[in-house]
C-alpha positions as CSV (number, residue, x, y, z in Angstrom):
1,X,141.0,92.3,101.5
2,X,137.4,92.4,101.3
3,X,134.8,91.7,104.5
4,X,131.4,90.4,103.7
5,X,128.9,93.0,105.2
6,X,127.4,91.4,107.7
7,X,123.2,91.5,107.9
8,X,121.7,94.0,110.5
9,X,120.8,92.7,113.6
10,X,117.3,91.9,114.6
11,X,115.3,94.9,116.1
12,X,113.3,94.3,119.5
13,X,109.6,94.7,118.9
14,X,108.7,95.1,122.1
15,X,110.7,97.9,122.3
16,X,109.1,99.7,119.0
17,X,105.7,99.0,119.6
18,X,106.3,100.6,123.4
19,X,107.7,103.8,121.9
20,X,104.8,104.1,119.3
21,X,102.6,103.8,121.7
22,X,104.6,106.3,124.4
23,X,104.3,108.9,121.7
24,X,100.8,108.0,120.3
25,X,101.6,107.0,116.8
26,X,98.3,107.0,114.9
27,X,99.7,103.9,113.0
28,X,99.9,100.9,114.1
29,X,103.1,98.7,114.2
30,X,102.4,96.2,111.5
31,X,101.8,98.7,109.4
32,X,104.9,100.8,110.0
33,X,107.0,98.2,108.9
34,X,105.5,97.3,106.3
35,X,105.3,101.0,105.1
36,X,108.9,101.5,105.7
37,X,109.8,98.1,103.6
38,X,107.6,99.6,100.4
39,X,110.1,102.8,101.1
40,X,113.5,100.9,101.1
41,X,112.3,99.3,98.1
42,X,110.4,102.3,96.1
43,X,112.2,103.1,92.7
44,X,111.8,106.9,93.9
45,X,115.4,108.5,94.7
46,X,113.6,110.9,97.0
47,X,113.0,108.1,99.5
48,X,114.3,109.0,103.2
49,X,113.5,107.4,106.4
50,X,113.5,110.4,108.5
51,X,111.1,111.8,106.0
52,X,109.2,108.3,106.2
53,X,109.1,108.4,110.8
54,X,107.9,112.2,110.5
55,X,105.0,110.9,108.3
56,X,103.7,108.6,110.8
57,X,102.9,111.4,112.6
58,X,101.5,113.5,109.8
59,X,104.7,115.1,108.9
60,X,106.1,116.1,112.3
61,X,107.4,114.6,114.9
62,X,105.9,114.4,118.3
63,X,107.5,116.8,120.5
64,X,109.8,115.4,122.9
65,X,111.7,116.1,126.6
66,X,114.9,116.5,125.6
67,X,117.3,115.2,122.9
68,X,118.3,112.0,124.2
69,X,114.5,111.3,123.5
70,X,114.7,112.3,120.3
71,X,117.8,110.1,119.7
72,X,115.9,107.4,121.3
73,X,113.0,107.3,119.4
74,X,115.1,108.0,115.9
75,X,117.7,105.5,117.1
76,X,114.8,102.8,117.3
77,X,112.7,103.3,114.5
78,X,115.8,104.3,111.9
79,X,118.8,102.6,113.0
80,X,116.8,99.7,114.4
81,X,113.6,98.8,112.4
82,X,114.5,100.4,109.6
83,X,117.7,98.9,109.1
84,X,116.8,95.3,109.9
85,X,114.1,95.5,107.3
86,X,116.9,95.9,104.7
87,X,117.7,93.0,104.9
88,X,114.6,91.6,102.8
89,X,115.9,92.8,99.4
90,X,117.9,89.7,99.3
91,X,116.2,86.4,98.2
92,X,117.1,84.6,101.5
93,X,115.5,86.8,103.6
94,X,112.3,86.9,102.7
95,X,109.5,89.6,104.1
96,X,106.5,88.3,106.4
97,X,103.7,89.9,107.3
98,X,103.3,89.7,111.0
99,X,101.6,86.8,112.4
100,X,99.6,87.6,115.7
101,X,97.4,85.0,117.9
102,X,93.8,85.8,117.2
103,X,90.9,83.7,118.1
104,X,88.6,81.7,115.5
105,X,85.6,83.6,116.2
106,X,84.2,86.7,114.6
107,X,85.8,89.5,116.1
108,X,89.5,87.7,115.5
109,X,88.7,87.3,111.7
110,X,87.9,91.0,111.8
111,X,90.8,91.7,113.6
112,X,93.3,89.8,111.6
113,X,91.5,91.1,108.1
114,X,92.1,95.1,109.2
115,X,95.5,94.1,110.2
116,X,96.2,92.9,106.5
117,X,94.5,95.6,104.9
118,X,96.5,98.0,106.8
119,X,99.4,96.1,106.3
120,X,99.3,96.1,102.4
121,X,98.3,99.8,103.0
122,X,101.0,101.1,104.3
123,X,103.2,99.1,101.8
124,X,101.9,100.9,98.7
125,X,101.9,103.9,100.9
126,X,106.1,103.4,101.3
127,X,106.2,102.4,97.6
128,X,104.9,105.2,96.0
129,X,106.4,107.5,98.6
130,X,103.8,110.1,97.9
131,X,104.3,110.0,94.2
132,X,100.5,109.8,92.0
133,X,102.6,107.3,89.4
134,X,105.3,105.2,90.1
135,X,107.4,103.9,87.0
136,X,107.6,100.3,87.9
137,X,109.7,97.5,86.5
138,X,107.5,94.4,85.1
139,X,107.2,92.0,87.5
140,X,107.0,94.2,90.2
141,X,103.8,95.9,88.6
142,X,102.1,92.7,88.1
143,X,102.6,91.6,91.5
144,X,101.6,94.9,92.9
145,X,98.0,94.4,90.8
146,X,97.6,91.2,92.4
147,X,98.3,93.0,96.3
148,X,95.7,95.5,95.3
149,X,93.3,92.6,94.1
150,X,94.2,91.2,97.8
151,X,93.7,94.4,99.4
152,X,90.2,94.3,97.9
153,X,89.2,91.3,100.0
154,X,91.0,91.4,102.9
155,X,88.5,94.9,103.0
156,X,85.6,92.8,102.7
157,X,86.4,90.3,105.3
158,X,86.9,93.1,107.3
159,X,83.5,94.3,106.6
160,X,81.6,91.2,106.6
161,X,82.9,89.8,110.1
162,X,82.6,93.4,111.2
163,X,78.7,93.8,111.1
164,X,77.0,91.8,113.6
165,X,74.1,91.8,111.8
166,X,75.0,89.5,108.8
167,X,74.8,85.5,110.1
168,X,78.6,83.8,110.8
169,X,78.1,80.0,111.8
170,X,81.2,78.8,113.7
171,X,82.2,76.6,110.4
172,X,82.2,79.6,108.1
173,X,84.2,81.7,110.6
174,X,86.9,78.7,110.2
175,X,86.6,78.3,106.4
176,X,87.2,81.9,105.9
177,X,90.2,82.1,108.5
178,X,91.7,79.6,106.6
179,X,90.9,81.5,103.3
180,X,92.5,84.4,104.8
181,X,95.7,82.1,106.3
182,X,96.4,81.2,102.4
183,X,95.8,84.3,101.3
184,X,98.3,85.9,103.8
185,X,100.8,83.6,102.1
186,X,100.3,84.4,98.8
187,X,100.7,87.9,100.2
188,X,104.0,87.6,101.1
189,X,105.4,86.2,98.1
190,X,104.0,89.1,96.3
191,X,105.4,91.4,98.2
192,X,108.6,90.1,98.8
193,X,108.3,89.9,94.3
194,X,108.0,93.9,94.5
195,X,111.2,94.1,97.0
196,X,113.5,92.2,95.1
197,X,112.1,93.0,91.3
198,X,112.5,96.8,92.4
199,X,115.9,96.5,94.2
200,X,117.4,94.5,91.1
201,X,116.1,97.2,88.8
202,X,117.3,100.1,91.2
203,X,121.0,98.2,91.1
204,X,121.2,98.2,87.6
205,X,120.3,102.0,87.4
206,X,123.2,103.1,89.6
207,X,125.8,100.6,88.0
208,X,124.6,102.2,84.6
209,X,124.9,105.5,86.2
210,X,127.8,104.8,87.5
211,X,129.7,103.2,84.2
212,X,128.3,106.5,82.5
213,X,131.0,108.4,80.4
214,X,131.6,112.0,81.3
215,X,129.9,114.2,79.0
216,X,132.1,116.6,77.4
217,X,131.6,120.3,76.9
């Protein structure tokens, strides 16, 4: 008898973001799990998520006190965040980009805008998991164009509501938050197209693989 797996349980956040911060993780939280979902979903069999935590650190991992720290600390990001990002290669779990409580004024649309480019960032970061090319299936290219088109502007609102020099009535800050509140939708049906076009393709691979006839010598 067969047992549905069951999904991975939900990781505390708080606890994450405390332990990035404890060990002064140059990237921020938003974008490490968005990095780590363009890993579970990159085509490239080289992909690990140890390999993936040392990176945020530039390679290596911050040194510790002891090893229960370093259990800690692996035990959160891997078995925790990690693991309950795998559950958005399936259709009913879709990915969202993380949704914080910024004000309508200039400083929270440049806030939020950084947040997204970083975001989208350190999801083509995961993706192409260090690789110059990445051999992607169809749909999953497309939709990656269109992320990189989104990256684009999300840069410029950044830059825009960044200099205090260029005019920003109170009605154009609101107009452009909204732009920016559509455009973080569109965002995460694009990226949630890469997951699952990638994870279908990557299935078929290793049940072709797998089906494969012995070659005889």
């Amino acid at each position: 008898m067969s047992l549905a797996k069951s999904p991975p349980p939900a990781v505390d956040e708080k606890k994450v973001r405390a332990l990035l911060e404890a060990y002064a993780c140059p990237v921020p939280f938003h974008e490490v799990r968005a990095r780590f979902l363009g890993n579970i979903a990159t085509p490239s069999m080289s992909a690990s998520p140890i390999a993936v935590v040392k990176n945020l650190w530039g390679g290596e991992l911050p040194e510790f006190e002891s090893l229960d720290a370093v259990n800690e600390l692996i035990g959160v990001l891997v078995n925790g965040l990690w693991n309950s990002l795998t559950r958005h290669q399936r259709r009913s779990e879709p990915f969202r980009l993380v949704r914080p409580t910024v004000q309508e004024s200039r400083v929270g649309l440049a806030g939020l805008a950084l947040i997204r480019r970083q975001e989208l960032d350190g999801f083509v970061e995961g993706l192409f998991n260090g690789a110059e090319v990445l051999d992607l299936p169809q749909k999953a290219s497309a939709s990656l164009d269109i992320l990189g088109e989104m990256r684009a502007l999300f840069a410029g609102i950044h830059e825009v509501a960044s200099d205090a020099a260029k005019p920003a009535e109170s009605s154009e800050i609101a107009t452009t938050m909204k732009h920016l509140r559509e455009m973080t939708r569109i965002a995460d049906t694009e990226i949630n197209r890469v997951v699952l076009d990638c994870t279908r393709a990557r299935r078929q691979l290793m049940g072709t693989v797998g089906t494969a006839k012995p070659t005889r010598h």
